[in-house]
C-alpha positions in Angstrom: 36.2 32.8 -49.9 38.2 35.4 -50.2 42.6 34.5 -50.9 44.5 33.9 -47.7 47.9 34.4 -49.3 47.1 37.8 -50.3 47.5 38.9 -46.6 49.8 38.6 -43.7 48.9 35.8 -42.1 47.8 38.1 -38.8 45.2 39.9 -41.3 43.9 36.3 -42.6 43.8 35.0 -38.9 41.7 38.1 -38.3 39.0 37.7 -41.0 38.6 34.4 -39.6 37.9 35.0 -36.5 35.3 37.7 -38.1 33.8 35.0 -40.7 33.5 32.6 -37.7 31.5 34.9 -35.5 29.4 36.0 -38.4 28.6 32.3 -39.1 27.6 31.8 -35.5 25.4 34.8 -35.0 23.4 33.7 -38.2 23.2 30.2 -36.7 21.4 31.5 -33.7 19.6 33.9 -35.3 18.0 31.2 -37.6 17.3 28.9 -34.3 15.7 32.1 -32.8 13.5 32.8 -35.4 12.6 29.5 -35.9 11.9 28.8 -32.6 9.9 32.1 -31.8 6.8 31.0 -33.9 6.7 27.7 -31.8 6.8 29.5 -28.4 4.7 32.6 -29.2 1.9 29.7 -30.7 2.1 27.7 -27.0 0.0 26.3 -26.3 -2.3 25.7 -29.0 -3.4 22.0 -28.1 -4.7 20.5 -24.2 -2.5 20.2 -21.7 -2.1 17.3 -19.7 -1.6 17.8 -16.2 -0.9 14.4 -14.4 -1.7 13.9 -11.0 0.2 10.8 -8.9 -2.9 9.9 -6.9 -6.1 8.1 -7.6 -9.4 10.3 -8.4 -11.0 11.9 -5.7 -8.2 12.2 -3.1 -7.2 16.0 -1.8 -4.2 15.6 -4.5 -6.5 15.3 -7.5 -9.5 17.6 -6.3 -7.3 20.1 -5.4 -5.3 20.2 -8.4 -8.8 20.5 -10.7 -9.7 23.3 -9.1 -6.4 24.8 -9.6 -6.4 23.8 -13.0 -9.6 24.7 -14.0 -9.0 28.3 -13.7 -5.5 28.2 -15.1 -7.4 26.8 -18.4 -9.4 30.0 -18.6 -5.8 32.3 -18.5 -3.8 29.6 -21.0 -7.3 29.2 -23.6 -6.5 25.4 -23.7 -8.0 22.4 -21.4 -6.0 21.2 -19.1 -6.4 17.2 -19.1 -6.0 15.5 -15.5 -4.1 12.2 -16.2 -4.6 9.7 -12.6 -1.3 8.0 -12.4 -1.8 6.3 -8.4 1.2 3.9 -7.1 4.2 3.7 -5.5 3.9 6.6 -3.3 3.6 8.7 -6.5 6.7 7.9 -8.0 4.7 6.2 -10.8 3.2 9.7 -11.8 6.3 11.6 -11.4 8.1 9.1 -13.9 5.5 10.1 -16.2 5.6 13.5 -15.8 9.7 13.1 -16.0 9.6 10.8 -19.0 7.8 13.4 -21.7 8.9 16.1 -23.9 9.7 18.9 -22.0 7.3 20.8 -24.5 4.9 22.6 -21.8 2.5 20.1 -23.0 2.4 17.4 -20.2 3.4 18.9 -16.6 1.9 17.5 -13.3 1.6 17.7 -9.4 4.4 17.5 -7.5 4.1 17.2 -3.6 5.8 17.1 0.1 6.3 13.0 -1.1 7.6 13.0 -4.3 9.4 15.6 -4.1 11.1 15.7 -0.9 10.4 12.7 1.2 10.7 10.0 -0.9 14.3 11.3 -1.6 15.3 10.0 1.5 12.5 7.3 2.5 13.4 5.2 -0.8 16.9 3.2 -1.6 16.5 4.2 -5.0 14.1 6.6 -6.7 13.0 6.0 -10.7 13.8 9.8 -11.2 16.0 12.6 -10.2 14.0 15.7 -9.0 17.1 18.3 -9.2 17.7 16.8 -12.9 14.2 15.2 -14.1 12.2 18.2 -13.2 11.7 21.7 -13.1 9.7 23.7 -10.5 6.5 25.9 -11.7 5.1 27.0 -8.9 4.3 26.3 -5.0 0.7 25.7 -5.5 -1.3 25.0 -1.5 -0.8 24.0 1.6 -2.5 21.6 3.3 -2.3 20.3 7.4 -3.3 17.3 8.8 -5.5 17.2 12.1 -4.9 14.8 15.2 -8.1 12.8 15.9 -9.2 10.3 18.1 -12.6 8.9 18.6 -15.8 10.3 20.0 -15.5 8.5 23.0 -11.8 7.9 23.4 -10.7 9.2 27.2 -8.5 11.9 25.7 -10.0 15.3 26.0 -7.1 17.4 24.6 -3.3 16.9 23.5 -2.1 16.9 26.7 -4.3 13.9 27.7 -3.1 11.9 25.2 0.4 12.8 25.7 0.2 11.7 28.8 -1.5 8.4 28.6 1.0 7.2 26.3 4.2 8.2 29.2 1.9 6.3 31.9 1.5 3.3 29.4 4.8 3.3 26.7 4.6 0.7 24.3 0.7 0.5 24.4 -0.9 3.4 22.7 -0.9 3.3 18.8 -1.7 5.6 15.6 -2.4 4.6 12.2 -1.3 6.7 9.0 -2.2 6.2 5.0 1.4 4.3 4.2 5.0 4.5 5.5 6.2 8.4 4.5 3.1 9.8 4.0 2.3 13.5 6.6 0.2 11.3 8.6 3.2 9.1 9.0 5.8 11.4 9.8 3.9 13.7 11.5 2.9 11.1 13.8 6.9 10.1 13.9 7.9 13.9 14.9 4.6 14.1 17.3 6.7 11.0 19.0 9.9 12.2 18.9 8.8 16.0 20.6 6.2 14.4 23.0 9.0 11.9 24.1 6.7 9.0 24.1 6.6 5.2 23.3 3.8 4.4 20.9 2.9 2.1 17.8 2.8 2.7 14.2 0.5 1.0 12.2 0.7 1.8 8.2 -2.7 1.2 6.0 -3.4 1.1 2.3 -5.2 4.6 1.9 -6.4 6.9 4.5 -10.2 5.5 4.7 -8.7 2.3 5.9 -7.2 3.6 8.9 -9.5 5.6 10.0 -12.0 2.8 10.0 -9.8 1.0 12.3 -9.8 4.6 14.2 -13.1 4.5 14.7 -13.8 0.7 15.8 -10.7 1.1 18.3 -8.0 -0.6 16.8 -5.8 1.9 16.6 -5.8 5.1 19.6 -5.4 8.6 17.1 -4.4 9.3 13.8 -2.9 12.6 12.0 -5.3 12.7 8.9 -5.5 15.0 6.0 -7.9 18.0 7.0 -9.6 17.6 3.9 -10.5 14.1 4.4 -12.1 14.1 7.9 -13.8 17.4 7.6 -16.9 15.8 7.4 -16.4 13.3 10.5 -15.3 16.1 12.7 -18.2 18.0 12.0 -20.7 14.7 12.3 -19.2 14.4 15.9 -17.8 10.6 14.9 -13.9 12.0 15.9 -12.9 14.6 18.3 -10.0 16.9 16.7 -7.2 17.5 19.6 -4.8 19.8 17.7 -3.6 20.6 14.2 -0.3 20.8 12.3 -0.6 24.2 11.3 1.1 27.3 13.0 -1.9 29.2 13.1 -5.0 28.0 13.8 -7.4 26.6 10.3 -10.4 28.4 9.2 -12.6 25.4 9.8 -11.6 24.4 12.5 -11.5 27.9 14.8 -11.9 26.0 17.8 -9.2 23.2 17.4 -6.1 24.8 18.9 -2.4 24.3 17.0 0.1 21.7 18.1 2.3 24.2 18.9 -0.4 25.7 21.2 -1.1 22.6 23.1 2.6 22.8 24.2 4.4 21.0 21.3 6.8 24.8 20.1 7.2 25.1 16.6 5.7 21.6 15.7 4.2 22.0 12.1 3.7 19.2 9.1 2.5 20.8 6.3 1.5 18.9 3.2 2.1 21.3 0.7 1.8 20.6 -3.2 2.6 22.4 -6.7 3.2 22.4 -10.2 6.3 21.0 -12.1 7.2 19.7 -15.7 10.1 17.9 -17.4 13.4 19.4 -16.7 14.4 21.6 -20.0 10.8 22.9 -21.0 11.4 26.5 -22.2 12.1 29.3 -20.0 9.2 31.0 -21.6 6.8 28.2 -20.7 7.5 28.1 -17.1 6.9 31.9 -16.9 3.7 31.4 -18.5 2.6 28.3 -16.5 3.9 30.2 -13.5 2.0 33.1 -14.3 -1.1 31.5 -14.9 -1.4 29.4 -11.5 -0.5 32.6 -9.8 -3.9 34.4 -11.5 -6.0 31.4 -10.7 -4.5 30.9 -7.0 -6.2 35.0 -6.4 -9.5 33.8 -8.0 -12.7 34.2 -5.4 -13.3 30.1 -7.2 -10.1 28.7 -6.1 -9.4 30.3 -2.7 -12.8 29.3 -1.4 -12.5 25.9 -2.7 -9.2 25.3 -1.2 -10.8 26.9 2.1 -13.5 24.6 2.4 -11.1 21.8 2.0 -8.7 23.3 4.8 -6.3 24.3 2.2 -3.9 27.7 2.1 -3.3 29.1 -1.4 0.6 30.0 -1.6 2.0 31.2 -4.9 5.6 32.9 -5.7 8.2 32.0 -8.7 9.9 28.9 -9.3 12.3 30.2 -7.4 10.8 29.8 -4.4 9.1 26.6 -5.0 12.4 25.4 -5.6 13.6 26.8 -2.2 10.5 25.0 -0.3 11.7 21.9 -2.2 15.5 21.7 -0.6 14.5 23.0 2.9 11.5 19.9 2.9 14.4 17.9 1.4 16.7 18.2 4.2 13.7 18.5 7.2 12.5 15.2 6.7 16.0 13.3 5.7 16.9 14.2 9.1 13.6 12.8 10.7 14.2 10.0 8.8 17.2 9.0 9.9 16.8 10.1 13.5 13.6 8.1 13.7 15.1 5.2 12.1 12.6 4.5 9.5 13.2 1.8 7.2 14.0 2.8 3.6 11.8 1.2 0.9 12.9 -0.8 -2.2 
């Protein structure tokens, strides 16, 4: 330590400020180098990727084949974790409630990251404070059905048996919130019509009921009734999409059968715990962008009636706040219920 009284007190004040700065810029180059080791070696153990759905479902098939071919570009397994319930907000707490390491991140969705921001009283996370976006993985559209037989040859039909008879006509969706749900609410609110909702426990459940005439038509995940479409047990009138889907050339848009600019789009992506390294994200980001271009993943996605997006976390992030605010407003204009 060098004497203070030796020098005006302006010079002592002066090497100070000097000695301070020094101190501070060894500080944080001592974090840096310690912490460059750690991020240069990531990852250098599996990767759990947890997915907010049961096994099997579009959520969790579609995320494997995403993260299958993110393994290859990362050289570490990516381990799906099934974490069903509560409209996914069980997954999303565990995703939320980890180290923010780049060792646990998880699928985020159109629910759990926008809709159930307004559709529940209280959420058990944050998603502007718990989480941090990696990337906007797919899109994904849901197709109106109605049975084989059902007297409804096109949208317009169907439109117009539920004006002639309001209060009588009903459609069926996998729980309150979900696409099929509030698709169905904004396919009410632009058709101006009077119908029923009737919520189910999983998509299989109401499209039983579909089929044995309990319920009139259904907005249903493409990826799910593919195979009914195509068996002839459902006649597709329309789907959510802008533009018409690959498998289903034939099956004009909503917004073609006179519903303008009507469009649902389950969309879904990567996220991890808010405060994992800069660095990681890039890297995460980077990775799902090279395996959203593979010939593997955009011809599985296509055969599911799924879009490959792609982009920074930026705009996931963007996709996230406009989704946000669309459906708070349907919400509220439709009057739906909040949940506990």
């Amino acid at each position: 330590m060098f004497p203070l009284r030796s020098y005006p007190l302006s010079r002592n004040l002066t090497r100070l400020t000097r000695l301070t700065r020094l101190t501070h810029l060894t500080v944080a180059a001592i974090g840096l180098a310690l912490a460059l080791p750690a991020l240069a070696a990531w990852p250098d153990k599996p990767i759990t990727f947890v997915v907010p759905s049961a096994a099997g479902g579009s959520p969790d098939v579609l995320s494997r084949l995403v993260t299958n071919e993110m393994t290859r570009t990362l050289g570490v397994p990516m381990v799906i974790e099934n974490r069903p319930g509560a409209a996914g907000n069980i997954g999303i707490l565990q995703i939320k409630s980890k180290a923010a390491d780049g060792y646990t991140v998880g699928y985020g969705n159109v629910n759990t990251l926008a809709v159930n921001r307004s559709l529940f009283k209280k959420l058990p996370y944050d998603v502007d404070k718990d989480l941090v976006p990696i990337v906007h993985a797919f899109d994904l559209y849901n197709v109106l059905i109605v049975r084989s037989d059902a007297p409804y040859q096109n949208v317009k039909g169907l439109i117009d048996a539920a004006r002639k008879n309001p209060g009588t006509l009903s459609f069926g969706a996998p729980g309150i919130g979900t696409t099929g749900h509030l698709g169905g609410e904004l396919f009410k609110s632009m058709a101006k019509i009077n119908v029923l909702f009737v919520p189910y426990n999983g998509g299989p459940a109401a499209l039983q009921d579909l089929l044995g005439g309990r319920i009139d038509y259904m907005f249903a995940n493409s990826s799910e009734v593919g195979p009914q479409i195509a068996a002839g047990k459902v006649r597709a009138l329309g789907v959510s999409s802008l533009k018409r889907l690959p498998i289903l050339p034939t099956v004009p848009t909503l917004d073609e059968a006179g519903l303008k600019g009507y469009q649902t789009v389950a969309w879904g992506g990567v996220v991890a715990p808010r405060g994992t390294p800069p660095e990681v994200v890039a890297r995460l980001n980077q990775a799902a962008n090279a395996a959203l271009k593979t010939d593997a993943v955009r011809d599985g996605l296509a055969k599911l009636g799924a879009v490959p997006a792609g982009g920074s976390p930026a705009d996931f992030q963007a996709t996230i706040n406009e989704e946000t605010e669309r459906w708070r407003k349907l919400i509220d204009e439709a009057h739906i219920e909040k949940l506990d």
